[in-house]
N, C-alpha and C positions, 0 to 999 in steps of 0.2 A: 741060377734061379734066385738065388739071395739076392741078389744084385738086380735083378727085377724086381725084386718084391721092396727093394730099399728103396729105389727108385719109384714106385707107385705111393712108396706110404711116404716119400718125400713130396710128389704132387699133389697128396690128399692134403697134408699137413699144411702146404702154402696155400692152397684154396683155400681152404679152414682159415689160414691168417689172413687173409686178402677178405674175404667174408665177412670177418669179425673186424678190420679195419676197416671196411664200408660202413660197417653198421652203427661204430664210433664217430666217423666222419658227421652222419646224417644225425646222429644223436646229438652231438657236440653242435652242427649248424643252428646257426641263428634261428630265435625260437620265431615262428611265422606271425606275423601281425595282420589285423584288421584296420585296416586306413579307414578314418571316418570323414570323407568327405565335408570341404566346411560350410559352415551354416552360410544360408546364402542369404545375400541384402533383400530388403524388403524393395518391392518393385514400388515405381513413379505408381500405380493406380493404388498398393496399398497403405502408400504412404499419403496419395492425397484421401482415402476413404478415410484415414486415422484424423486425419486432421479437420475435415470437414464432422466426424465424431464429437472433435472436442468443440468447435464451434456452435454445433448445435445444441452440446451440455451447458454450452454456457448462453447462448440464448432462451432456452426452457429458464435455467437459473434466470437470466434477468426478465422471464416473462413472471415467475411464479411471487419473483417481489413488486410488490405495487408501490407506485412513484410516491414518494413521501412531497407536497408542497408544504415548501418550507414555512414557518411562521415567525419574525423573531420581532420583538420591542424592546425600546429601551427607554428608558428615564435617565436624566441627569439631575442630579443637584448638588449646590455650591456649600460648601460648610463655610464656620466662620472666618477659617484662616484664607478662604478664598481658593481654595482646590476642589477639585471637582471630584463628586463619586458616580457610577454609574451602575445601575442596576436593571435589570432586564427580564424576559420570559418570550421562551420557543419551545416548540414544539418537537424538538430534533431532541434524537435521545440521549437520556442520563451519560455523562462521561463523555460526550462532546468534543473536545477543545475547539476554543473560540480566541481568537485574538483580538482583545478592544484599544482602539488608538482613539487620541485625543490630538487635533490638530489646530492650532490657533493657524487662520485665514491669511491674514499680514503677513506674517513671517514663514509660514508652511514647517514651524515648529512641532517637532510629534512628541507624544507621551503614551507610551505602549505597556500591555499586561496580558500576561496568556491566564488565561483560567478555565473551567470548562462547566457543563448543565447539570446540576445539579435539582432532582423535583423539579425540573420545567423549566428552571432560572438558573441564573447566575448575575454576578457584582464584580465589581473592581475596583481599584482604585485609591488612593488619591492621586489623582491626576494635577500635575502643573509642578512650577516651582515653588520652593519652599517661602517667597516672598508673597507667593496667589498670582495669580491668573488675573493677567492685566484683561482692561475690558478693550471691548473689541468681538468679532466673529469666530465660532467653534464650530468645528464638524466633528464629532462623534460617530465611528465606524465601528461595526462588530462583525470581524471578517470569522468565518468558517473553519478552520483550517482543511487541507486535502485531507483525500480520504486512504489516502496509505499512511499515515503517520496518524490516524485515529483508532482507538484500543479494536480489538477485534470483532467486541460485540457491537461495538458504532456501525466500522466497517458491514456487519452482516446486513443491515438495514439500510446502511446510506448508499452500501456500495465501493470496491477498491480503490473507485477511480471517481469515486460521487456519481452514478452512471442512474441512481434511484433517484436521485434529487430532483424536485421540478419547482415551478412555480416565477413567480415576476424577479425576486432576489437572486437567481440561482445565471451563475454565467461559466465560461472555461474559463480554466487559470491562464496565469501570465506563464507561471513554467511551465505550458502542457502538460499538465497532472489530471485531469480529467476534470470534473464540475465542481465547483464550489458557492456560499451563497455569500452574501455581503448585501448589511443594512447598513442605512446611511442618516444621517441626520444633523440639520445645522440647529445651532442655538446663540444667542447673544448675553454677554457678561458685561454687568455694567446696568444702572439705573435711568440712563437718561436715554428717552427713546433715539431711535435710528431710522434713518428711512431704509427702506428694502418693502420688497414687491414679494418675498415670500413669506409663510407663514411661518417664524419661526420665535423659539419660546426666548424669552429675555428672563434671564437670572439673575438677582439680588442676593447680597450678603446676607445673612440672616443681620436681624436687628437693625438693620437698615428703614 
């Protein structure tokens, strides 16, 4: 009867272990995770709705700025030493940059100066060599600069790409930069008249 009874409480005893070894196993198993499936691409239709978005933001944008035509003048005159100043006024806003060249005809010699609009205007210059400005024909240019490389408030009015800019002055850049404008103007240096067919202003040394 012992022998029985040893023998049952030896089969109770290894359930019991076997039970309690299950229940470690399961406990001990890798703890269960949640897989989050991955974000998925934007399809061909919401990619083209997004972009057709931004095109239209920037249409309204360039509907709600009104085209600035451009206005710019210039004056030249010759000081004693025979170099030339230029002085000017447009319409394009404060802080501008404007690059003015000074080109003698004959030789296609330049004399350049960046500056920018300062109250409606801007000046530059002296222009030529330090001996003066042989006589002969001048063209006088007051190019624009693009409008990515103009301060931010320019940019807000003219445009990134000069895209507000209008009027008879106003053309695309040579480096595909978007619109810029350029005034032009010839003049003659030197006292003793010239023939020419256009109207163009003849400038004297002073004391002359």
């Amino acid at each position: 009867m012992r022998k029985v009874i040893s023998r049952v409480g030896v089969m109770m005893l290894s359930v019991a272990l076997l039970a309690g070894c299950g229940e470690t196993q399961e406990s001990s198993g890798p703890a269960s995770t949640t897989e989050q499936a991955p974000a998925s691409e934007p399809s061909v239709a919401e990619t083209a709705a997004d972009q057709a978005d931004v095109e239209e933001a920037e249409v309204e944008e360039a509907e709600e700025v009104a085209p600035l035509a451009v206005e710019i003048s210039a004056h030249v005159s010759l000081r004693s030493d025979r170099r030339l100043m230029v002085e000017g006024e447009s319409n394009l806003p404060d802080e501008t940059l404007v690059q003015i060249i000074v080109e003698r005809e004959i030789s296609s010699v330049r004399w350049r100066e960046r500056t920018r609009i300062e109250d409606g205007m801007f000046a530059a210059g002296p222009f030529g060599p330090g001996s003066g400005l042989p006589d002969g024909g001048y063209v006088v240019q007051v190019e624009v600069s693009e409008g990515s490389v103009q301060p931010e408030a320019v940019q807000a009015r003219i445009g990134h790409k000069g895209q507000h800019l209008a009027g008879e002055l106003v053309s695309q850049s040579r480096h595909g930069l978007g619109q810029v404008a350029t005034y032009s103007r010839r003049f003659l240096v030197g006292s003793e008249p010239r023939q020419t067919r256009d109207q163009v202003e003849v400038l004297e040394s002073p004391g002359r």
